[in-house]
C-alpha positions in Angstrom: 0.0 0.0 0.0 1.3 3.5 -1.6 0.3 5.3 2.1 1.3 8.7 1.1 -0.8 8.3 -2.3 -3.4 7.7 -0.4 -3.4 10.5 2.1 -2.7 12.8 -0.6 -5.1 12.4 -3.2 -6.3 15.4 -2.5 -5.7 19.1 -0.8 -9.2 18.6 0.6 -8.7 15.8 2.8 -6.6 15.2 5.7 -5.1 10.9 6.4 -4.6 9.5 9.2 -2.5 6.2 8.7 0.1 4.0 8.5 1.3 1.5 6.2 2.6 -1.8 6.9 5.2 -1.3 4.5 7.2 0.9 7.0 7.6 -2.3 9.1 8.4 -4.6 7.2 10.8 -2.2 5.2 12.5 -1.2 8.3 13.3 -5.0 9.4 14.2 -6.6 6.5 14.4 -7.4 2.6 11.2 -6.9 0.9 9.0 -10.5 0.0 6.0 -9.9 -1.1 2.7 -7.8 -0.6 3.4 -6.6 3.9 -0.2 -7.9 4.9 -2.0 -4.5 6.9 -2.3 -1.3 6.5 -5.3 1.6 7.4 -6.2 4.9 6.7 -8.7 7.3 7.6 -9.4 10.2 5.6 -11.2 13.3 7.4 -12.4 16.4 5.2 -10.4 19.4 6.3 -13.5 21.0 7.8 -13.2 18.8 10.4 -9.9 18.6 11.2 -10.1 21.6 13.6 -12.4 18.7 16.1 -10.3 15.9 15.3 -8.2 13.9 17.9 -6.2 11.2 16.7 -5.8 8.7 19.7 -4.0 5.4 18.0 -2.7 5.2 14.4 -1.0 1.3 13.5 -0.9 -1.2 11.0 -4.4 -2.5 12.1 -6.6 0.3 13.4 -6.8 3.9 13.5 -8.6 5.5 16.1 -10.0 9.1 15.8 -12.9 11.3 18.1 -14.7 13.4 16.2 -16.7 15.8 19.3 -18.0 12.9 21.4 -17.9 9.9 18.3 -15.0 7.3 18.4 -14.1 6.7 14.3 -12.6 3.6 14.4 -11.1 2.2 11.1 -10.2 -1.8 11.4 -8.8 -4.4 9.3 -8.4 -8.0 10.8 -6.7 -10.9 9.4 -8.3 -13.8 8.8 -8.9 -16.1 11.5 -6.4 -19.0 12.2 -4.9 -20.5 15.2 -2.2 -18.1 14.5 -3.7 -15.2 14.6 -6.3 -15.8 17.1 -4.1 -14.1 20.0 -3.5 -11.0 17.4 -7.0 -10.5 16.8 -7.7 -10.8 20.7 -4.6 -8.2 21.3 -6.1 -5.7 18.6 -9.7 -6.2 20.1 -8.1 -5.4 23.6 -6.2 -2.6 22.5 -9.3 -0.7 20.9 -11.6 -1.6 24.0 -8.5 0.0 26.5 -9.1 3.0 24.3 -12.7 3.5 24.3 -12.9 3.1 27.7 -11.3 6.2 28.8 -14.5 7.8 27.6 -17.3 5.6 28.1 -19.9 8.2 27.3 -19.2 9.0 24.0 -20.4 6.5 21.3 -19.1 4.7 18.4 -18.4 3.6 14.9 -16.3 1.4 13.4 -15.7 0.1 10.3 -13.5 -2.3 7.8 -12.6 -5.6 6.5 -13.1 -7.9 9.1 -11.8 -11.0 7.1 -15.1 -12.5 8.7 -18.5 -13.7 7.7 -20.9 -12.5 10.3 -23.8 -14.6 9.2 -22.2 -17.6 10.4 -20.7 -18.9 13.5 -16.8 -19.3 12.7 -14.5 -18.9 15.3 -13.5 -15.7 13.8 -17.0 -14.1 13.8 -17.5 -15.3 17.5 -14.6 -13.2 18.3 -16.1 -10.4 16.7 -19.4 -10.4 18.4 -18.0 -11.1 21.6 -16.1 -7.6 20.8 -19.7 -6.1 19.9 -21.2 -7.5 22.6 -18.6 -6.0 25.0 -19.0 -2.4 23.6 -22.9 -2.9 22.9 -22.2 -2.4 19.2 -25.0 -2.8 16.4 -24.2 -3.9 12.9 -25.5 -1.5 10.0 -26.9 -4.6 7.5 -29.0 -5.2 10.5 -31.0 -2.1 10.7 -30.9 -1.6 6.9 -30.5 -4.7 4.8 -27.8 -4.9 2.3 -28.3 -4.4 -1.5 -25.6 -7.1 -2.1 -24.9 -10.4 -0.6 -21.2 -9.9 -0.5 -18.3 -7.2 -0.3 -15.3 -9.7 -1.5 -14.9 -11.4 -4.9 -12.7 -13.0 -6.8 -13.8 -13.9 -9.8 -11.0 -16.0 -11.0 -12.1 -18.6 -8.3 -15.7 -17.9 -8.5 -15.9 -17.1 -4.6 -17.1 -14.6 -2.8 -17.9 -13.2 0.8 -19.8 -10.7 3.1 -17.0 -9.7 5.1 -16.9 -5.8 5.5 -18.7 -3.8 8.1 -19.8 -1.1 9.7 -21.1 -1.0 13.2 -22.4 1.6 15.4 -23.5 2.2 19.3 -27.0 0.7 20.0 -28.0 4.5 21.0 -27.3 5.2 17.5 -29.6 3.0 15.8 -32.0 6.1 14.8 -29.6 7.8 13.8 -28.4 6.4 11.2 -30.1 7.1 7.7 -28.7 5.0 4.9 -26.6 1.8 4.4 -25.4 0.0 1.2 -22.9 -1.2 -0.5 -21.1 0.8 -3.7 -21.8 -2.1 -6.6 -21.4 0.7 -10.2 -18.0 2.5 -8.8 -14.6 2.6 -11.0 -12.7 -0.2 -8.2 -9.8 -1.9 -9.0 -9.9 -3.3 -5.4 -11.5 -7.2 -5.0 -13.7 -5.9 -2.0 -16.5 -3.3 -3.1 -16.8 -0.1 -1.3 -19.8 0.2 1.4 -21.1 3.2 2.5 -23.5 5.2 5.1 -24.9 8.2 6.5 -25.4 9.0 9.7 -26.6 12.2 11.6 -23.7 13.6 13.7 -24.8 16.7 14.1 -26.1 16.4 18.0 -22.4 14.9 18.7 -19.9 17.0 17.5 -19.7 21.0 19.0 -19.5 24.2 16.8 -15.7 24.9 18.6 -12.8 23.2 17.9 -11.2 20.9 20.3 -8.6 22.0 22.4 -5.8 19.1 20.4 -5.1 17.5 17.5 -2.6 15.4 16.5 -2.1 14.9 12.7 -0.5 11.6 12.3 1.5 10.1 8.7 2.4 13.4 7.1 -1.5 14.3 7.4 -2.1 17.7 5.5 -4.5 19.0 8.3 -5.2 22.9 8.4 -2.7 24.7 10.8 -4.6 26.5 13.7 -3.9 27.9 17.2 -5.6 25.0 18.5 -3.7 22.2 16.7 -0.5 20.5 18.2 1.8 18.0 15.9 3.2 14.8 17.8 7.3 13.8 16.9 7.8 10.6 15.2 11.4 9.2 16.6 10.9 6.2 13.6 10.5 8.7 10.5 13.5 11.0 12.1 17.3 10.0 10.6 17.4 6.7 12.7 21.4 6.9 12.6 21.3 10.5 14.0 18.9 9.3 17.0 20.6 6.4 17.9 23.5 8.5 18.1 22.2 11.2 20.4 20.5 8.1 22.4 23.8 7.0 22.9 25.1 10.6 24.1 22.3 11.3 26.5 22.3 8.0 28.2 25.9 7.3 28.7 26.4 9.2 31.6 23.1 7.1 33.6 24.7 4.2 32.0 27.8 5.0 33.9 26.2 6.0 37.0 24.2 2.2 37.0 27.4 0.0 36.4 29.0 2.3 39.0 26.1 1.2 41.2 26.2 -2.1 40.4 29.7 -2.6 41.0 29.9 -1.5 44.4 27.0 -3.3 45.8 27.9 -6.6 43.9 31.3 -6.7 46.0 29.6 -5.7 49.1 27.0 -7.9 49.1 28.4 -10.8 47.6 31.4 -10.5 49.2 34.2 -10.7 45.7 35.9 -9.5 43.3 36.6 -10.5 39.7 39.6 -10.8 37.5 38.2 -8.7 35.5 38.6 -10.8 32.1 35.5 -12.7 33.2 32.0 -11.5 32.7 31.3 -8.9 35.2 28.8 -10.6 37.5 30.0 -13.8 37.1 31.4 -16.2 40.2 34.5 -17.3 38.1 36.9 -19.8 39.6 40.0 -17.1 40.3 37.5 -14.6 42.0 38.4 -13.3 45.5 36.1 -14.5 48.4 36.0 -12.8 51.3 
């Protein structure tokens, strides 16, 4: 995934994302398509009332006045990656409980059919259960019986979503899925409007933190968080290395006198520090 194509298509739009493409870049040789990747894109209208809480490979997180926007994509379910999908479930609910009164919506691919009773889509209801979430196709039936295809295999699958607080349910005013739209992507679009008005305030909010190289309007109000990984890595290792010698010092320092006074040697000095070797000095 081209991240920064994405969240600059246009001058009208701020992103919040990441790509999994800086990971897997930043460990090793390139093999393959990196699996993960989100982004959120927020009109610049909004920006102002935008608070960007978590931004990673498998989620972005955003409050819009009192409405958790939360983007998802899981992987498919497999003994594997049952404790991921647990951890990123976790993660999100850690998050939305520092504000229990504001509602929420979330949507993406959740590599899951909801309709049936997998082991991946009981993970996902336990998650909507937990959070008293509502899924959109159940208040207003889809207009397509799936979101995924691949038509060289002939196969396809409901298995993206959008679901919203229980306290939302009048609230929102359409649901379907985009079928006639130029995609060059195997899952189809899906869409829906929902009345927000009640939720988010006239005034900005007092932060917001742009994330990604986000082109967000510049304001009084708005505050831009340092990224240490898309900084010259040599150059902060470096000055790492500077500022914590000294308290690197002080704790050998430390450690050396209260490992001869407590154990009661000394070493030669050629062995490992801490180590009883045979020629140490007993007391």
């Amino acid at each position: 995934m081209n991240m920064q194509k994405i969240i600059n298509f246009s001058s009208n739009y701020s992103g919040y994302g990441v790509s999994a493409m800086e990971g897997a870049v930043s460990t090793s040789i390139l093999r393959g398509r990196p699996w993960g990747g989100v982004c959120t894109l927020v009109h610049n209208d909004l920006t102002s009332q935008v608070k960007c809480l978590m931004c990673s490979e498998r989620f972005v997180i955003l409050v819009i006045g009192s409405v958790f926007i939360i983007n998802v994509y899981l992987p498919s379910y497999s003994k594997e990656n049952h404790i991921l999908i647990e951890t990123i479930f976790s993660e999100i609910h850690n998050i939305i409980c520092l504000h229990p009164e504001f509602t929420i919506i979330v949507g993406g691919d959740f590599n899951s059919d909801l309709s049936g009773n997998s082991n991946g889509s009981r993970l996902i209801k336990e998650f909507m259960t937990k959070l008293k979430l509502v899924l959109c196709t159940d208040i207003f039936p889809s207009n397509s019986s799936y979101t995924f295809r691949k038509d060289t295999q002939n196969v396809s699958s409901f298995i993206d979503y959008f679901m919203i607080s229980g306290e939302m349910v009048h609230q929102l005013l359409e649901f379907k899925v985009l079928e006639n739209c130029v995609n060059l992507s195997d899952h189809s679009p899906i869409h829906i409007i929902i009345d927000l008005h009640s939720a988010i305030p006239k005034g900005p909010l007092v932060e917001v933190n742009n994330t990604s190289g986000s082109k967000g309007k510049e304001g009084p109000s708005q505050s831009r968080k340092l990224r240490w990984d898309h900084a010259n890595l040599e150059h902060y290792y470096a000055a790492s290395l500077a500022w914590t010698q000294p308290l690197m010092q002080d704790v050998e320092a430390f450690y050396s006198v209260n490992v001869k006074s407590n154990y009661g040697y000394t070493s030669c000095g050629s062995c490992p520090r801490y180590a009883h070797c045979g020629c140490a000095n007993y007391m």
